[in-house]
C-alpha positions as CSV (number, residue, x, y, z in Angstrom):
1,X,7.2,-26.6,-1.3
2,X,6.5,-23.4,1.0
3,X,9.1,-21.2,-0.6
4,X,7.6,-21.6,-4.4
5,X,4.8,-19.2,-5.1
6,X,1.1,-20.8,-5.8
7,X,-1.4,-19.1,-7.4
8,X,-4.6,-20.4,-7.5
9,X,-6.6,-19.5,-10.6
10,X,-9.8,-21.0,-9.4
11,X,-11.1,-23.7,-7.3
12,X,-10.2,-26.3,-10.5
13,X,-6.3,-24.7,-11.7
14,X,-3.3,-24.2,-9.5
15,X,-0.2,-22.7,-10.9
16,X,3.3,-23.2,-9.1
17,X,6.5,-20.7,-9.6
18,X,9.8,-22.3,-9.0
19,X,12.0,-19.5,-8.7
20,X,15.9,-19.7,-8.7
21,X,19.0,-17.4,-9.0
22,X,21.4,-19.3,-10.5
23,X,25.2,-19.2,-9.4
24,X,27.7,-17.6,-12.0
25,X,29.1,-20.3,-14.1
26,X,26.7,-23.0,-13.4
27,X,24.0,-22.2,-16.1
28,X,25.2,-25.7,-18.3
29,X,24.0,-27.5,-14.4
30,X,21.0,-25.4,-14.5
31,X,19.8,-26.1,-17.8
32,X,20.7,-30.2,-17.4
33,X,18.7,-29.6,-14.2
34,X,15.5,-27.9,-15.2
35,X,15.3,-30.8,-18.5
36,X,14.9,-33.1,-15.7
37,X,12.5,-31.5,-13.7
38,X,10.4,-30.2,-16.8
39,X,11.0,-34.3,-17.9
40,X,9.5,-35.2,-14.6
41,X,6.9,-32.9,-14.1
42,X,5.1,-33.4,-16.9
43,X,4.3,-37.4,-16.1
44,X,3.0,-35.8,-12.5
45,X,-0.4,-36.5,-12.4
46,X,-2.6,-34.0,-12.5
47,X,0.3,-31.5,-14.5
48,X,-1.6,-30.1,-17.4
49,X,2.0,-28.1,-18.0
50,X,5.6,-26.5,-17.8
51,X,6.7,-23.4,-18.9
52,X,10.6,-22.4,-18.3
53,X,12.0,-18.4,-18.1
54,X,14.8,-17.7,-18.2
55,X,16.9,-14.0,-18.4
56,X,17.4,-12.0,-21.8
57,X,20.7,-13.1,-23.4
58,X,23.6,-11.7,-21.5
59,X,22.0,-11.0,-18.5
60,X,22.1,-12.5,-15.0
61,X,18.5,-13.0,-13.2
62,X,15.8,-15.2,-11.7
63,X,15.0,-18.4,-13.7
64,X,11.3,-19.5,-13.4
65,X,9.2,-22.5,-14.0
66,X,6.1,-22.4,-14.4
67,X,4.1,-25.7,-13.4
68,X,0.3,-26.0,-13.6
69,X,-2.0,-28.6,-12.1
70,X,-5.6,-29.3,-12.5
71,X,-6.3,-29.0,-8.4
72,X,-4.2,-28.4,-5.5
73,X,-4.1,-32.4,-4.5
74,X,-1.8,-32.6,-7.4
75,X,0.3,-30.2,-6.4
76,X,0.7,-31.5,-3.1
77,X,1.9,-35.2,-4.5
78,X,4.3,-33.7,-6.5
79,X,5.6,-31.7,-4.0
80,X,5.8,-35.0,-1.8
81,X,7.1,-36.8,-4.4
82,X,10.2,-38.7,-4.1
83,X,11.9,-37.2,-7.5
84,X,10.5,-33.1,-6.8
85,X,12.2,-33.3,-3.4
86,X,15.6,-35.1,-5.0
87,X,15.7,-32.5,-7.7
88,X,15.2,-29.8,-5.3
89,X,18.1,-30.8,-3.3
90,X,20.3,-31.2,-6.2
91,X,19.4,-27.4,-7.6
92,X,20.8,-26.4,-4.2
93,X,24.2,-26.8,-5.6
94,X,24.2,-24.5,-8.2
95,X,21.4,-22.3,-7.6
96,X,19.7,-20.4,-4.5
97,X,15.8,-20.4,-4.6
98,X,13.8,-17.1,-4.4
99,X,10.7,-16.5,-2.2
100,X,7.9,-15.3,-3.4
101,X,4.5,-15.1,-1.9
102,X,1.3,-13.9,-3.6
103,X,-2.0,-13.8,-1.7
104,X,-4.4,-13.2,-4.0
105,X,-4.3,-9.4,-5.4
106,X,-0.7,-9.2,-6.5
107,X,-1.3,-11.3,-9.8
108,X,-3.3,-8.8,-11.2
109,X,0.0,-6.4,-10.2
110,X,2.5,-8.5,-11.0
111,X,5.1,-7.0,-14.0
112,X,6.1,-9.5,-16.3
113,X,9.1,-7.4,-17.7
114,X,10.1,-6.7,-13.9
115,X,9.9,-9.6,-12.2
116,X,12.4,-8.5,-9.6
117,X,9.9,-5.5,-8.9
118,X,7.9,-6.4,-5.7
119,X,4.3,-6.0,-5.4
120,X,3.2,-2.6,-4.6
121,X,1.2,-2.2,-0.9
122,X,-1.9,-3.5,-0.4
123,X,-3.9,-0.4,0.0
124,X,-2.6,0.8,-3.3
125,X,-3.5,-2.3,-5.1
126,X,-7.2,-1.5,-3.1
127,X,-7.7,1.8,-4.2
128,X,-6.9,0.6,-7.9
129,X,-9.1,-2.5,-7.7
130,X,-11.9,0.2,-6.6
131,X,-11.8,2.4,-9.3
132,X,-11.5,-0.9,-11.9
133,X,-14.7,-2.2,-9.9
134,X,-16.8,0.7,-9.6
135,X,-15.9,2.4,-13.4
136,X,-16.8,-1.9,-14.8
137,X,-19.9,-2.1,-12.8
138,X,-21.1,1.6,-14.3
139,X,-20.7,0.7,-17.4
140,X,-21.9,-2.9,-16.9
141,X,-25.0,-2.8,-15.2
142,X,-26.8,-0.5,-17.4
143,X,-25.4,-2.2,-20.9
144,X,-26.7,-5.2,-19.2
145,X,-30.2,-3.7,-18.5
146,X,-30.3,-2.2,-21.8
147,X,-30.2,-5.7,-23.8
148,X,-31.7,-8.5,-21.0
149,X,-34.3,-8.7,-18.7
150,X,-33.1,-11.6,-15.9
151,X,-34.3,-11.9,-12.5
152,X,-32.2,-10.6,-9.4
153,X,-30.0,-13.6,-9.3
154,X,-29.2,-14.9,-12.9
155,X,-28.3,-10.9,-13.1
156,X,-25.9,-10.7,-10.2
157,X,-24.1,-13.9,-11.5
158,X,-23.9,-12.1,-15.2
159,X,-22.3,-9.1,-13.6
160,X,-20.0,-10.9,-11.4
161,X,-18.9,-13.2,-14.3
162,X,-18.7,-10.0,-16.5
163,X,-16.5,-8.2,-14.0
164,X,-14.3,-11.0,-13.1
165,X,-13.2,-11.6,-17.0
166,X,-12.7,-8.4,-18.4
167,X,-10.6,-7.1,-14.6
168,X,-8.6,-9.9,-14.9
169,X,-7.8,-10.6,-18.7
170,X,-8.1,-6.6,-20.0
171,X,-8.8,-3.5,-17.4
172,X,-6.3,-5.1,-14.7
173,X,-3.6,-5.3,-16.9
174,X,-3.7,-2.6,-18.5
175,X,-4.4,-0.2,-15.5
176,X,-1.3,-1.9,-13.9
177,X,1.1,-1.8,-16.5
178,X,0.1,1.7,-17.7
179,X,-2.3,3.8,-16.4
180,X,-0.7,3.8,-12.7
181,X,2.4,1.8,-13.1
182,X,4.6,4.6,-12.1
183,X,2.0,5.3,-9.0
184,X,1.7,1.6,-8.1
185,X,5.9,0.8,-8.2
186,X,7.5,4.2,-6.6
């Protein structure tokens, strides 16, 4: 499925986006369609789940679906599976698909609200991964000092496990979406 972006949240989870614009006047085939494949997806073994977007009331956008598997061998049967490659041949008649690659960075980036928005360029995303790292590990390493007394090692896995958590669920986000959104998308 080389035109869906996967996203892998760790050597265990891998997400898949299907993304599709769908034709004007064929959102009833659309909607039978993705019933099927959210039908079909979920006995895939190895799906742990299926999440459909669609655009606000009204308005005409991407559709998404949103498939998560426990490891990437599971995505790679369904995506050899006999039913995944009948149903994408069928959504070619009312829908085009949309590519979209991520390669590693942009999910911290990536806009929600805006999902047409590409992701900004890599040395932006660099420079604001930077100052996230360097302003965590400041504030970190000394809070961590101040409360534990670990050896070298068991202390450089507590900061790296510190670091990866809050960049990814709270700093990331929020320096993305507000602190340097207008910087990050112009």
């Amino acid at each position: 499925m080389e035109e869906d972006t996967i996203l892998e949240g760790g050597k265990k989870s891998v997400t898949v986006v299907v993304s599709r614009r769908v034709f004007p006047g064929r959102e009833k085939d659309y909607d039978d369609w993705v019933r099927r494949l959210v039908a079909a997806a979920t006995e895939a073994p190895g799906n742990t789940g299926v999440t459909t977007l669609i655009p606000a009331p009204g308005k005409t956008g991407l559709h998404h679906v949103v498939l998560q598997f426990t490891d990437r061998e599971s995505v790679h049967r369904w995506e050899d599976s006999y039913i995944r490659q009948k149903l994408s041949h069928e959504a070619d008649a009312f829908s085009v698909r949309q590519r979209q690659e991520a390669t590693g960075l942009e999910t911290w980036f990536y806009l929600p609200e805006h999902p047409e928005l590409a992701p900004p360029p890599h040395w932006k995303m660099a420079i604001v991964t930077f100052i996230a790292v360097y302003v965590m590990s400041i504030i970190i390493i000394p809070l961590l000092h101040l409360f534990l007394e670990v050896n070298f090692y068991l202390e450089s896995i507590l900061i790296s496990a510190l670091l990866v958590g809050i960049l990814t669920w709270a700093v990331m986000p929020f320096l993305s979406r507000v602190v340097f959104r207008k910087w990050l998308y112009r």
